[in-house]
mmCIF file of the N, C-alpha and C atoms, coordinates in Angstrom:
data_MODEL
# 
_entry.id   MODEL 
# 
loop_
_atom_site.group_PDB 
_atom_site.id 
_atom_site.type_symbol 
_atom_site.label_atom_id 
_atom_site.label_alt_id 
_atom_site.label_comp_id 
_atom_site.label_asym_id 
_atom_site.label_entity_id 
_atom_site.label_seq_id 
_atom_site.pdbx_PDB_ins_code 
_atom_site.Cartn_x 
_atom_site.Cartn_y 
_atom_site.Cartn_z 
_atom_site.occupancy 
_atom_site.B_iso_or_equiv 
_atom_site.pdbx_formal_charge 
_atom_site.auth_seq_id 
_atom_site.auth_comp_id 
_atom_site.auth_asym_id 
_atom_site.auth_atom_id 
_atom_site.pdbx_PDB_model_num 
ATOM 1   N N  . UNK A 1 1  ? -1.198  -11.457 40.381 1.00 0.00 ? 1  UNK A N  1 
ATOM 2   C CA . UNK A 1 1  ? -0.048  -11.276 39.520 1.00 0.00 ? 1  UNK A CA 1 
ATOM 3   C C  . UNK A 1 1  ? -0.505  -10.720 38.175 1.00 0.00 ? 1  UNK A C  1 
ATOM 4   N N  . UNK A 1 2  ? -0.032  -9.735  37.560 1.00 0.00 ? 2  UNK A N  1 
ATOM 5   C CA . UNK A 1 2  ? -0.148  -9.155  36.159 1.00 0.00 ? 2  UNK A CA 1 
ATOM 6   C C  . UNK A 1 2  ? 0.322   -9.730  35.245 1.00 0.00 ? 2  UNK A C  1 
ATOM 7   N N  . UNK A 1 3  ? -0.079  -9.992  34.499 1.00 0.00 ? 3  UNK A N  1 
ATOM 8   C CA . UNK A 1 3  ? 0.474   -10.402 32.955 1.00 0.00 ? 3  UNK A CA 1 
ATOM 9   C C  . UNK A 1 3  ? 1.018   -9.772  32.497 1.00 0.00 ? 3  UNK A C  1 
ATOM 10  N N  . UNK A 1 4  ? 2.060   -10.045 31.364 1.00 0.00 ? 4  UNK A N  1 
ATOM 11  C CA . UNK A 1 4  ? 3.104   -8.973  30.508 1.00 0.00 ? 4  UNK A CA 1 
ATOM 12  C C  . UNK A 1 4  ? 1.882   -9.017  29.245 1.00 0.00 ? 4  UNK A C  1 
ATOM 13  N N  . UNK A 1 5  ? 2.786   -7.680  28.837 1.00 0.00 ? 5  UNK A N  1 
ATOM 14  C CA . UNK A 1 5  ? 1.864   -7.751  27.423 1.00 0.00 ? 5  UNK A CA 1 
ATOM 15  C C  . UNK A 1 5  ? 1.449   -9.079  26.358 1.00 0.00 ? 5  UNK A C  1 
ATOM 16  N N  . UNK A 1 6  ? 2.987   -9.739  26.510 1.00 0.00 ? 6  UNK A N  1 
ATOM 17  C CA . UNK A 1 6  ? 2.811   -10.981 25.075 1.00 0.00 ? 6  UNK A CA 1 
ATOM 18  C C  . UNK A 1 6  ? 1.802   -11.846 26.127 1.00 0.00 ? 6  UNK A C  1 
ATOM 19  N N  . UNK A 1 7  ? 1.619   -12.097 27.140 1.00 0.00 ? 7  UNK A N  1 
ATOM 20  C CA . UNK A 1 7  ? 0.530   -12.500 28.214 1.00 0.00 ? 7  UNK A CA 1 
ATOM 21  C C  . UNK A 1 7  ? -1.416  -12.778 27.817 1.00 0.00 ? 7  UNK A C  1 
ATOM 22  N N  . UNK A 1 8  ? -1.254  -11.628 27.883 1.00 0.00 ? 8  UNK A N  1 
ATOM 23  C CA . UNK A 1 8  ? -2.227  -10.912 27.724 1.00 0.00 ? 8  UNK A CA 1 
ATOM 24  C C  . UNK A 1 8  ? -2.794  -10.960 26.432 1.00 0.00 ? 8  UNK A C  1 
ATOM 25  N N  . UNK A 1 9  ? -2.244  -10.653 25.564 1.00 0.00 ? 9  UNK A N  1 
ATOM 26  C CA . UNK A 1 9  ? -2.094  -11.091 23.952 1.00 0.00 ? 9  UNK A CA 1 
ATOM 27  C C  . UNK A 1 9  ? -2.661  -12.084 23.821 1.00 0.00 ? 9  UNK A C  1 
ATOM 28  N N  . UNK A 1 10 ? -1.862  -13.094 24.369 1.00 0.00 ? 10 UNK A N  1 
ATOM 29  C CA . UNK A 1 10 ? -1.915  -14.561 23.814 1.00 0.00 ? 10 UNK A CA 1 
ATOM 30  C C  . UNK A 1 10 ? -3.434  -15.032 24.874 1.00 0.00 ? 10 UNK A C  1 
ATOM 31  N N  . UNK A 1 11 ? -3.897  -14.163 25.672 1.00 0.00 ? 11 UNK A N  1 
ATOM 32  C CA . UNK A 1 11 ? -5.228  -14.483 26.252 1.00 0.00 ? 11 UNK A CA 1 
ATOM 33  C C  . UNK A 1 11 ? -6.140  -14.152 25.462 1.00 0.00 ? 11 UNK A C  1 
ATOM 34  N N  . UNK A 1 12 ? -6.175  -12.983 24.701 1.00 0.00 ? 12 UNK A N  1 
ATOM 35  C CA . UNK A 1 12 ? -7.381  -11.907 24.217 1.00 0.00 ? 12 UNK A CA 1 
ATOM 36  C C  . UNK A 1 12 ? -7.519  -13.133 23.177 1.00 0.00 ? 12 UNK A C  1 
ATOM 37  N N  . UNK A 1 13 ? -6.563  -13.704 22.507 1.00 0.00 ? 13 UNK A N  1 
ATOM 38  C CA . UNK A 1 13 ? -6.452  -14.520 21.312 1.00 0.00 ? 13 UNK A CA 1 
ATOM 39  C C  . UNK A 1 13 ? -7.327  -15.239 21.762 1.00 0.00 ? 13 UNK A C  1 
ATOM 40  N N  . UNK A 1 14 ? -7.433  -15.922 22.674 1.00 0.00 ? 14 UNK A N  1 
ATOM 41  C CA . UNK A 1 14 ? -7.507  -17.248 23.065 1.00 0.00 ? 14 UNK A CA 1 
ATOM 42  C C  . UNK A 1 14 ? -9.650  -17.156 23.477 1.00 0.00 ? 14 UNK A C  1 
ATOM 43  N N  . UNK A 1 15 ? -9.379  -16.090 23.714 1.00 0.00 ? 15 UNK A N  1 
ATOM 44  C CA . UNK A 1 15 ? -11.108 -15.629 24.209 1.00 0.00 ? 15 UNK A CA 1 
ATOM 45  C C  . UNK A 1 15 ? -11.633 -14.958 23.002 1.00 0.00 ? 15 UNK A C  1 
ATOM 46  N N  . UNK A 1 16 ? -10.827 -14.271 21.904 1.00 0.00 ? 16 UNK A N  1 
ATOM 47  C CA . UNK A 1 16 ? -11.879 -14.043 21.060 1.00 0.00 ? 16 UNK A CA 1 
ATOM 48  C C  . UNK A 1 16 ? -11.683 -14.740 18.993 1.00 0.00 ? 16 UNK A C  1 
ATOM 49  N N  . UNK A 1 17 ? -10.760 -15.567 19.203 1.00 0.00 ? 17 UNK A N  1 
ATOM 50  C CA . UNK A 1 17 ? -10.715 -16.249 17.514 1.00 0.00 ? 17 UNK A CA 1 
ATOM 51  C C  . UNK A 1 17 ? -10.871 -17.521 18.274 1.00 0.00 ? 17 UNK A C  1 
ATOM 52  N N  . UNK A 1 18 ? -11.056 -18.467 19.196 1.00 0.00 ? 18 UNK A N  1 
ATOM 53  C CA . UNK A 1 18 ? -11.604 -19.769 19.506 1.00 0.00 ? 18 UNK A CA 1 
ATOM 54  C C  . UNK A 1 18 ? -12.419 -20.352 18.681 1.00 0.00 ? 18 UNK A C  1 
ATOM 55  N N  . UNK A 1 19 ? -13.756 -19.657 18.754 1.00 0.00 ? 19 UNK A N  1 
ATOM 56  C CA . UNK A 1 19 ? -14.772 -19.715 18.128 1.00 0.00 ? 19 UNK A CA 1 
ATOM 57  C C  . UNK A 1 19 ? -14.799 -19.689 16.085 1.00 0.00 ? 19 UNK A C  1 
ATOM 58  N N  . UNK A 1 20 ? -13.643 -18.715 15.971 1.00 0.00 ? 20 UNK A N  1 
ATOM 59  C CA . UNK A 1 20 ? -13.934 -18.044 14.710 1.00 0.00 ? 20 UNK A CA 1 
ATOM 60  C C  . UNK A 1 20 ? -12.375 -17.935 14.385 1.00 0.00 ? 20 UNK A C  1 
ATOM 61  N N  . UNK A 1 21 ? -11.663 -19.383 14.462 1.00 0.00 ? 21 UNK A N  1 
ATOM 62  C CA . UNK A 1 21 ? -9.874  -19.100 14.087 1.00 0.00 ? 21 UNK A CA 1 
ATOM 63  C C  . UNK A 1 21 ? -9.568  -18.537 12.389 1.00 0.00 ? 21 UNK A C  1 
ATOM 64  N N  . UNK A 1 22 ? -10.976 -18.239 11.488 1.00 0.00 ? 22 UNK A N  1 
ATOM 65  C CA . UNK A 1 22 ? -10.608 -17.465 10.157 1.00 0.00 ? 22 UNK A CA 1 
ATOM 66  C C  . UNK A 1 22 ? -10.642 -16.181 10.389 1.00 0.00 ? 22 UNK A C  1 
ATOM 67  N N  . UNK A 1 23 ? -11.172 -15.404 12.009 1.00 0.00 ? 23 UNK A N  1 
ATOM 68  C CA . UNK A 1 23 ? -11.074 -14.272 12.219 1.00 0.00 ? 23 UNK A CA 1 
ATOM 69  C C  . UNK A 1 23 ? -10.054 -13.832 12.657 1.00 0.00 ? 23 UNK A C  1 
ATOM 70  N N  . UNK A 1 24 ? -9.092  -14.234 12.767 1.00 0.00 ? 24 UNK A N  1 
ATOM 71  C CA . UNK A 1 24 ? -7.810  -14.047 13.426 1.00 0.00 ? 24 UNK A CA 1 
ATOM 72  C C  . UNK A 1 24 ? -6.954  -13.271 12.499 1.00 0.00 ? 24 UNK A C  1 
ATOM 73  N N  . UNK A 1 25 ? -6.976  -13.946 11.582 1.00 0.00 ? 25 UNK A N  1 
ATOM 74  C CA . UNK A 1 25 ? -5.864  -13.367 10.312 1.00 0.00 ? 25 UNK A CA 1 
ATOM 75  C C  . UNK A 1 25 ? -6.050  -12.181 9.547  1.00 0.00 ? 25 UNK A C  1 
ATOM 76  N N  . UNK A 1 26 ? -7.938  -12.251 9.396  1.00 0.00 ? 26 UNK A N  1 
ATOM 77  C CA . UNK A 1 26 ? -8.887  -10.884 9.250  1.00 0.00 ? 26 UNK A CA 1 
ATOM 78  C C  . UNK A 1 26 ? -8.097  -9.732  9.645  1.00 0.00 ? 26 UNK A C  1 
ATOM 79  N N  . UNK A 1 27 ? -8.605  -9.597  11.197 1.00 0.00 ? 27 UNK A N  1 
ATOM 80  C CA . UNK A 1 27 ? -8.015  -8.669  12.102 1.00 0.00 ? 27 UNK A CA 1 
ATOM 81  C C  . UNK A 1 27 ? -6.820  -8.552  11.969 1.00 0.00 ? 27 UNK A C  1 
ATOM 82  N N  . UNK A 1 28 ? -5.505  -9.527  11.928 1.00 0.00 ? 28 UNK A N  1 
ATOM 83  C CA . UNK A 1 28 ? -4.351  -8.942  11.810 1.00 0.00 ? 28 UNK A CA 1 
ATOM 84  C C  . UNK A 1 28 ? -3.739  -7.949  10.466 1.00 0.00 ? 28 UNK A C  1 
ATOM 85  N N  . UNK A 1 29 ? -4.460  -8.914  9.251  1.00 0.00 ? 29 UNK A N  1 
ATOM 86  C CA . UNK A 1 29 ? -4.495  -7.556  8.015  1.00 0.00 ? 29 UNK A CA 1 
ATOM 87  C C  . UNK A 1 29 ? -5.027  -5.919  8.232  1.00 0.00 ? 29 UNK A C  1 
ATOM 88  N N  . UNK A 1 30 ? -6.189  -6.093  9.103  1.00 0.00 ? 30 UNK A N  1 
ATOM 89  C CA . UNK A 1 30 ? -6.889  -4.859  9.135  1.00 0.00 ? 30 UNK A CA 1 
ATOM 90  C C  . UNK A 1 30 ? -5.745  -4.213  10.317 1.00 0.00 ? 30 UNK A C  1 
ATOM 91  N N  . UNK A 1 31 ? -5.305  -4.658  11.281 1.00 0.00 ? 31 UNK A N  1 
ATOM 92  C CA . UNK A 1 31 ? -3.777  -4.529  12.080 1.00 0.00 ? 31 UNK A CA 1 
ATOM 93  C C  . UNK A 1 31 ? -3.065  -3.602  11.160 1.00 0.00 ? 31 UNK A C  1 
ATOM 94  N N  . UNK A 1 32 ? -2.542  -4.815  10.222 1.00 0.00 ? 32 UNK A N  1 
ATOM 95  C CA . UNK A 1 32 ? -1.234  -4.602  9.732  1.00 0.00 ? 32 UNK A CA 1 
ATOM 96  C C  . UNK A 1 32 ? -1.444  -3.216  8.825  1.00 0.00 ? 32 UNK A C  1 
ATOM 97  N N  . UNK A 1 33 ? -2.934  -3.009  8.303  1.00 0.00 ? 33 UNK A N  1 
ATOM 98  C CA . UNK A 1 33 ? -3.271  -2.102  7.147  1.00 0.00 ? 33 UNK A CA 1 
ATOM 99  C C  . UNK A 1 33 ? -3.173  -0.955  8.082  1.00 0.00 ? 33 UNK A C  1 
ATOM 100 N N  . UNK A 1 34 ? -3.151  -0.804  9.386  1.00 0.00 ? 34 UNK A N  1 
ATOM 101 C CA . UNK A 1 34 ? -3.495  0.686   10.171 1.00 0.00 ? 34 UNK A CA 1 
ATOM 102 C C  . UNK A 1 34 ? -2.164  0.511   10.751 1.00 0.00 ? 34 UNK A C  1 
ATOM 103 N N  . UNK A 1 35 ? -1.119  -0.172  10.575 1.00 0.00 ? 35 UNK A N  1 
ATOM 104 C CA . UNK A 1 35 ? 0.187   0.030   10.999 1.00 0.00 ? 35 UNK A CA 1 
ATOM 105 C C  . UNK A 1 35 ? 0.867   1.225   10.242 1.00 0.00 ? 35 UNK A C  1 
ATOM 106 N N  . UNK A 1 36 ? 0.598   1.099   8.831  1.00 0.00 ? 36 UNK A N  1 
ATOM 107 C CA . UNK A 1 36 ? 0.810   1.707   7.683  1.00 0.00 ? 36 UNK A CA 1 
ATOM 108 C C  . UNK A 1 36 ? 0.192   3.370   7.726  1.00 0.00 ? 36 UNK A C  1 
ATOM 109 N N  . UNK A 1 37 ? -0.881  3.361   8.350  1.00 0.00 ? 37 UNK A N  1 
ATOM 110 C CA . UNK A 1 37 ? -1.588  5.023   8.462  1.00 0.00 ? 37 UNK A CA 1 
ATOM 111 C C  . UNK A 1 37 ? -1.461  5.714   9.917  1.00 0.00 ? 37 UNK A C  1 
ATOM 112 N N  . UNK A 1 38 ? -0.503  4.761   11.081 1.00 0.00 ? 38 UNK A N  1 
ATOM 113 C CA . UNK A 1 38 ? 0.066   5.473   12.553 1.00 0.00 ? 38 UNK A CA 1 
ATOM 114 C C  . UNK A 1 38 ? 0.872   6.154   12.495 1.00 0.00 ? 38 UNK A C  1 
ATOM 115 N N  . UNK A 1 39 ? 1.549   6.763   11.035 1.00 0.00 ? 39 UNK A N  1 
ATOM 116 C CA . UNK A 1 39 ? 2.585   7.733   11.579 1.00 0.00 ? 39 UNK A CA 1 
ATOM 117 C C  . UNK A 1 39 ? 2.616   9.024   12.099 1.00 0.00 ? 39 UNK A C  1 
ATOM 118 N N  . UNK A 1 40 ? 3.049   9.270   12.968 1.00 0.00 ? 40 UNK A N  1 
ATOM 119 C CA . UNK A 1 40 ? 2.498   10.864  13.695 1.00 0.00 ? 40 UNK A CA 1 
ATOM 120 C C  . UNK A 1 40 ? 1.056   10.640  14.417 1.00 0.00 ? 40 UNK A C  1 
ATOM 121 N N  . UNK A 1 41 ? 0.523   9.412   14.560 1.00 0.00 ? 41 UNK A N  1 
ATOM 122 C CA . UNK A 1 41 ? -0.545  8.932   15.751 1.00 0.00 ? 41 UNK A CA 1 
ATOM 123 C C  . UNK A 1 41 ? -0.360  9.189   16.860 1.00 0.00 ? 41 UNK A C  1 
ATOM 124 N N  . UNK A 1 42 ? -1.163  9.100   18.120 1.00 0.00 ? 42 UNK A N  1 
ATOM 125 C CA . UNK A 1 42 ? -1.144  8.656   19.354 1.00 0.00 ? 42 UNK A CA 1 
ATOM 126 C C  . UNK A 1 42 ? -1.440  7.702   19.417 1.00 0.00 ? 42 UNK A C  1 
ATOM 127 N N  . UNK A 1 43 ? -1.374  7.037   20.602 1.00 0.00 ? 43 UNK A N  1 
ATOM 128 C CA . UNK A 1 43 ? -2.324  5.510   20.699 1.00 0.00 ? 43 UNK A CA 1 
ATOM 129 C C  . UNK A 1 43 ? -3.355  5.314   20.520 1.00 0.00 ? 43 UNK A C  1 
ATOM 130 N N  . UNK A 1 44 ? -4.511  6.725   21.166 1.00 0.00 ? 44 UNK A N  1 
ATOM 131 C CA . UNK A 1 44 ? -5.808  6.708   21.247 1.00 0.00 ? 44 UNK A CA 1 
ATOM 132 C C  . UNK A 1 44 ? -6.468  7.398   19.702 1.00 0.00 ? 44 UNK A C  1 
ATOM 133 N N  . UNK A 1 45 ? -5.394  8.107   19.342 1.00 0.00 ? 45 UNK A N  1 
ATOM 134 C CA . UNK A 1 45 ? -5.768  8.424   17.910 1.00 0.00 ? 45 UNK A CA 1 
ATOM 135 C C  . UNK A 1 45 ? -6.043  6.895   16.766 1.00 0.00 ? 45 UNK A C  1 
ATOM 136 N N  . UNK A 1 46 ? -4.757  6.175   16.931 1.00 0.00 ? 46 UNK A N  1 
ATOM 137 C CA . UNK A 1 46 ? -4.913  5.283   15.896 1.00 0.00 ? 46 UNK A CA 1 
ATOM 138 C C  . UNK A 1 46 ? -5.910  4.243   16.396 1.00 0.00 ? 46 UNK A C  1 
ATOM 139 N N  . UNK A 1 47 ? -5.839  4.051   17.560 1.00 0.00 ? 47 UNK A N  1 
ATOM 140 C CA . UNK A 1 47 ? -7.059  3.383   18.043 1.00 0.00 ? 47 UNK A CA 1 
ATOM 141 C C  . UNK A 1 47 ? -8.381  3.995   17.672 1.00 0.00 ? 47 UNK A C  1 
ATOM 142 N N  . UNK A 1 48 ? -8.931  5.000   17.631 1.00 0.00 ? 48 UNK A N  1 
ATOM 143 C CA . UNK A 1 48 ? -9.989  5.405   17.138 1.00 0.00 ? 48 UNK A CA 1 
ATOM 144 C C  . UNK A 1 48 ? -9.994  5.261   15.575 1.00 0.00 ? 48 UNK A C  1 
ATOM 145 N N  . UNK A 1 49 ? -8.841  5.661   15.067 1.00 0.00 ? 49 UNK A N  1 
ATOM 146 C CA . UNK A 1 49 ? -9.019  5.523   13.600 1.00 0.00 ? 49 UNK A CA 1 
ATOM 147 C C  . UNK A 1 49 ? -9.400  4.097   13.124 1.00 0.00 ? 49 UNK A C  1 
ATOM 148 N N  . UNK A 1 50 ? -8.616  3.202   13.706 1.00 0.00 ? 50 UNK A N  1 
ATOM 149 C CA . UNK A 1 50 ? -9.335  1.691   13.508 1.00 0.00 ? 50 UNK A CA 1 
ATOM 150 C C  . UNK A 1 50 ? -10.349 1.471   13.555 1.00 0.00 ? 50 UNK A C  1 
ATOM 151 N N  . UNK A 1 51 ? -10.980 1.348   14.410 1.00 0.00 ? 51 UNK A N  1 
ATOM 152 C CA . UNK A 1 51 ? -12.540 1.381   14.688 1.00 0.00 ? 51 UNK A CA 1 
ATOM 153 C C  . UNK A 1 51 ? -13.188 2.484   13.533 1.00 0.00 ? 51 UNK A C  1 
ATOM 154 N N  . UNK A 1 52 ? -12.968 3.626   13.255 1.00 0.00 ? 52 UNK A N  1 
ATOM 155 C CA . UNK A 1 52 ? -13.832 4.413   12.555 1.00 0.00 ? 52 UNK A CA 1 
ATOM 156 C C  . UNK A 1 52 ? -13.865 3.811   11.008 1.00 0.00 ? 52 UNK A C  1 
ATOM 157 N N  . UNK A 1 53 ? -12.393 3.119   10.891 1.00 0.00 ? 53 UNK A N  1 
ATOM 158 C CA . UNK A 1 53 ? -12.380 2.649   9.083  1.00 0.00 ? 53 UNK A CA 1 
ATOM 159 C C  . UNK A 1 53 ? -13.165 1.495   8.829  1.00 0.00 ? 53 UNK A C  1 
ATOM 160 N N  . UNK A 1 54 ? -12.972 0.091   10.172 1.00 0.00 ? 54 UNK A N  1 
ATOM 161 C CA . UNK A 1 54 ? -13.499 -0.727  9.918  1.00 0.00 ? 54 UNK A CA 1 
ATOM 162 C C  . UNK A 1 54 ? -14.229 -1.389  10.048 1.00 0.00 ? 54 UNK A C  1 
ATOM 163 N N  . UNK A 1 55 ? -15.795 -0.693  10.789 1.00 0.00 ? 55 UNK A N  1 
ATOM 164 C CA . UNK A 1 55 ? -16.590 -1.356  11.134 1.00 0.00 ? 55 UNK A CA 1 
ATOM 165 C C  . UNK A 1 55 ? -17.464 -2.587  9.880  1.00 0.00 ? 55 UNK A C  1 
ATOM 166 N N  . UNK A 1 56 ? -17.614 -1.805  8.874  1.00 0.00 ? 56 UNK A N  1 
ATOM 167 C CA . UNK A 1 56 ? -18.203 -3.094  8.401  1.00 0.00 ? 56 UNK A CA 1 
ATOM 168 C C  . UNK A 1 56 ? -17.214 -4.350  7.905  1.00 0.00 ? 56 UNK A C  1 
ATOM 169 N N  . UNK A 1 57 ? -15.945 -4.432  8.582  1.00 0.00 ? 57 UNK A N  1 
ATOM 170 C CA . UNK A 1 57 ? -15.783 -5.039  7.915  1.00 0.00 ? 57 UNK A CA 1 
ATOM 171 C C  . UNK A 1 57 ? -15.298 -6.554  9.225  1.00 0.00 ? 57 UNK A C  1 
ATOM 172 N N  . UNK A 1 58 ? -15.964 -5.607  9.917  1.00 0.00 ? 58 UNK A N  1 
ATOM 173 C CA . UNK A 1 58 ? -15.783 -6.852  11.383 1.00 0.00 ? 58 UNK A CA 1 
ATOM 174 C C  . UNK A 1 58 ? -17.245 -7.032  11.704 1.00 0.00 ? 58 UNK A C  1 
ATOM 175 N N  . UNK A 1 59 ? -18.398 -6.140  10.737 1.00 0.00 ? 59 UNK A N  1 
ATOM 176 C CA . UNK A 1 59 ? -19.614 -6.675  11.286 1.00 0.00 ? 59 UNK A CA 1 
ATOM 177 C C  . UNK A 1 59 ? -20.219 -8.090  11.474 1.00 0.00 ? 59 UNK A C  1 
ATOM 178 N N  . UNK A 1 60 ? -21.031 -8.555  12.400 1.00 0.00 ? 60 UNK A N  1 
ATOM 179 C CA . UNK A 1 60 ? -21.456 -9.965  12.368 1.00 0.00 ? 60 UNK A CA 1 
ATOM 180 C C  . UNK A 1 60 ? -19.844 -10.660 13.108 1.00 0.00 ? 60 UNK A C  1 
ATOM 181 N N  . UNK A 1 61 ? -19.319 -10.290 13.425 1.00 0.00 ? 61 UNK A N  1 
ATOM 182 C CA . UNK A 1 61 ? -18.196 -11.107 13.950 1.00 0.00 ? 61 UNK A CA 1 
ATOM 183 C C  . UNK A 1 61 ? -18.185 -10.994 15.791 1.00 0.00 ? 61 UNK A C  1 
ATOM 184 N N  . UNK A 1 62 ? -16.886 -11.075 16.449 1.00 0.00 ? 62 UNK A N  1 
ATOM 185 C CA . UNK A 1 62 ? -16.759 -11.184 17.661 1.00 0.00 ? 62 UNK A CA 1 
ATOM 186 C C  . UNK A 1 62 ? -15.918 -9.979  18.280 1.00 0.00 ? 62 UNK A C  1 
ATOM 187 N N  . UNK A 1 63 ? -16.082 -9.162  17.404 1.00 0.00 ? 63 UNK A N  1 
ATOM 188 C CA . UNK A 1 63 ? -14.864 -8.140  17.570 1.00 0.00 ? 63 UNK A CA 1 
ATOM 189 C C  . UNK A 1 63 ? -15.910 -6.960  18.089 1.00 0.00 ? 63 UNK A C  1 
ATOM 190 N N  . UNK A 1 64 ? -16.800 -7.115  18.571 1.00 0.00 ? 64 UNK A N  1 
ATOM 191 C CA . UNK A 1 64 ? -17.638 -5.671  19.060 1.00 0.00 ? 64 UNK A CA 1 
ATOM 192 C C  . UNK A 1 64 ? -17.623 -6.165  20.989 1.00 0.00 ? 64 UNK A C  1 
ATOM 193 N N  . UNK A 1 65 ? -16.177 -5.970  21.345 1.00 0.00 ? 65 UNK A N  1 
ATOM 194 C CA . UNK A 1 65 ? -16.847 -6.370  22.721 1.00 0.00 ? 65 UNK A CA 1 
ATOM 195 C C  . UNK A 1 65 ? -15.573 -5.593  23.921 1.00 0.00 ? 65 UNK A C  1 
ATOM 196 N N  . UNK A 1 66 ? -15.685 -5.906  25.081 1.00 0.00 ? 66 UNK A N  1 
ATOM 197 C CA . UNK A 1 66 ? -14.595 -4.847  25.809 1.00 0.00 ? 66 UNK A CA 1 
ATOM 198 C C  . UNK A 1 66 ? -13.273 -5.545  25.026 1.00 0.00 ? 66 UNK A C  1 
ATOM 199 N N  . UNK A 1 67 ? -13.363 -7.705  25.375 1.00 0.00 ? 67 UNK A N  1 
ATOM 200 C CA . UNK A 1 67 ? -12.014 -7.844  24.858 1.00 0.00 ? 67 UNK A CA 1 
ATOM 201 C C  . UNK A 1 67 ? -11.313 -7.529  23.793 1.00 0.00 ? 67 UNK A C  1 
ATOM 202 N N  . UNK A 1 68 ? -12.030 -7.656  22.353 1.00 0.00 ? 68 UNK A N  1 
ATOM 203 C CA . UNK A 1 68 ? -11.329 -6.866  21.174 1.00 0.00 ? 68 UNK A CA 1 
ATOM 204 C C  . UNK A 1 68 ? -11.166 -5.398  21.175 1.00 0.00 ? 68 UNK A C  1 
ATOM 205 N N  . UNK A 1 69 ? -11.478 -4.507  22.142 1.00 0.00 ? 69 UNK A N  1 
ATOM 206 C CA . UNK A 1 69 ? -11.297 -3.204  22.062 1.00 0.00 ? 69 UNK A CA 1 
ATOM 207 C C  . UNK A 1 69 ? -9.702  -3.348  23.190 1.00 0.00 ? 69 UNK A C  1 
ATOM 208 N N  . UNK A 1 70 ? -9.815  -4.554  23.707 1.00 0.00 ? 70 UNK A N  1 
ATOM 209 C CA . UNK A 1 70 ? -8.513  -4.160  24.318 1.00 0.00 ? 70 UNK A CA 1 
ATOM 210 C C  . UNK A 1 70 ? -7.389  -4.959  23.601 1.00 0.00 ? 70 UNK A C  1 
ATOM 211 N N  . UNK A 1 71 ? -7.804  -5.992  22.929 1.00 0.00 ? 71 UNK A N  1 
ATOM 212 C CA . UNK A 1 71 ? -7.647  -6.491  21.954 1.00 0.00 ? 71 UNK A CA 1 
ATOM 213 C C  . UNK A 1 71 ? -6.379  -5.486  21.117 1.00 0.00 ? 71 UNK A C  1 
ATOM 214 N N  . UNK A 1 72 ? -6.516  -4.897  20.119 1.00 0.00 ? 72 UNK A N  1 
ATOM 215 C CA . UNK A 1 72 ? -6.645  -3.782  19.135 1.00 0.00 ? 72 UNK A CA 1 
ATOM 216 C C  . UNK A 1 72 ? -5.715  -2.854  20.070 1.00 0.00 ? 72 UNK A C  1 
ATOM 217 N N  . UNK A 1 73 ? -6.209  -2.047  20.992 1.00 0.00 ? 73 UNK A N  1 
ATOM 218 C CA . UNK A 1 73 ? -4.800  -1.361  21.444 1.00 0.00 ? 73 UNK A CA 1 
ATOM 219 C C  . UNK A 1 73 ? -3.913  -2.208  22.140 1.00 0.00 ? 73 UNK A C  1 
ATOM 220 N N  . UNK A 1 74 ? -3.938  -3.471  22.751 1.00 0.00 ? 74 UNK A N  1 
ATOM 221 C CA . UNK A 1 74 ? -2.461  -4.199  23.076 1.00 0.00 ? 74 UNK A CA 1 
ATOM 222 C C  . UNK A 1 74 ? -1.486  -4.291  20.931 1.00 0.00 ? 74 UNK A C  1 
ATOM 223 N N  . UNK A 1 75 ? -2.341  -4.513  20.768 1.00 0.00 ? 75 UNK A N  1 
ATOM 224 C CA . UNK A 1 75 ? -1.861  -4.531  19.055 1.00 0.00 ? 75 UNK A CA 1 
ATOM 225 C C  . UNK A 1 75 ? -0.804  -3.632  18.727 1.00 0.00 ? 75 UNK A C  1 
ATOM 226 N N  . UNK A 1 76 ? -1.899  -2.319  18.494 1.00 0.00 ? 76 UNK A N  1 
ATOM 227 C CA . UNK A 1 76 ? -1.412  -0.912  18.097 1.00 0.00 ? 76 UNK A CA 1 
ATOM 228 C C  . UNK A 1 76 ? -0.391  -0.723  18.857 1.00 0.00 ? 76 UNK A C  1 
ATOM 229 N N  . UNK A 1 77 ? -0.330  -0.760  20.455 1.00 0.00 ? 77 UNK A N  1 
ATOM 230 C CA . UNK A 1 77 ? 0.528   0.158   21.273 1.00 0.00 ? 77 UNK A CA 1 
ATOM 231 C C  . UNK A 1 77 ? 2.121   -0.413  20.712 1.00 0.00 ? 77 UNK A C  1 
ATOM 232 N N  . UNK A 1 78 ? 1.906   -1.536  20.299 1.00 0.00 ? 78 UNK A N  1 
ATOM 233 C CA . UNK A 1 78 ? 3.070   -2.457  19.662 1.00 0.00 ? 78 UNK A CA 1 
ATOM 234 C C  . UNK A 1 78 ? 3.911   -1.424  18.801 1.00 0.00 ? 78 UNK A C  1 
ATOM 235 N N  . UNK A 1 79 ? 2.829   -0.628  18.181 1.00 0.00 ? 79 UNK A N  1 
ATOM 236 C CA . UNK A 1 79 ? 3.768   0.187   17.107 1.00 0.00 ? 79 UNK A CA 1 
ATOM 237 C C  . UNK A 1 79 ? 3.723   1.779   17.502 1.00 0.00 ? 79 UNK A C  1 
ATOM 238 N N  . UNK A 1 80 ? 3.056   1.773   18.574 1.00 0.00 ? 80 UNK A N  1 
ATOM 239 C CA . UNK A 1 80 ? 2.835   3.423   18.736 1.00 0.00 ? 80 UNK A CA 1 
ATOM 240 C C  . UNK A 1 80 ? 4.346   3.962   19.269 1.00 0.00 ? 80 UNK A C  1 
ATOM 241 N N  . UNK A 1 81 ? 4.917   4.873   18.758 1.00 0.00 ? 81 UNK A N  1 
ATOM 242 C CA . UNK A 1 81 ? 5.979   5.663   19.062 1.00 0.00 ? 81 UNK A CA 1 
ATOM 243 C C  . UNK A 1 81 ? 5.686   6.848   20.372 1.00 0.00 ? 81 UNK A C  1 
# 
């Protein structure tokens, strides 16, 4: 059986701020800050742009792995037009 998106979501959560629940809120600012620069994006555009702005600022954390990369576009696709 497949999961729906809010599903899925609420898994990625669950496997990658467990460990690190002050990283959670991190990521959703750095979210919310690239919500603001998707206009006229693709998915895979603003998805790359994320990653290209903010690596140091997730360095040393849990966010370098397949789940936060899928992480990040269940996010984005939220707002992609």
């Amino acid at each position: 059986m497949s999961l729906s998106h809010h599903e899925r979501r609420k898994q990625l959560e669950t496997i990658l701020f467990k460990s690190d629940p002050k990283l959670q809120p991190r990521v959703s600012g750095l979210l919310s800050g690239q919500k603001s620069r998707m206009n006229g994006m693709s998915l895979p555009q603003a998805v790359s742009d994320f990653w290209d702005r903010n690596p140091a600022k997730l360095s040393g954390t849990d966010m370098n792995s397949k789940p936060s990369r899928e992480y990040v576009e269940l996010r984005l696709r939220e707002w992609c037009s």
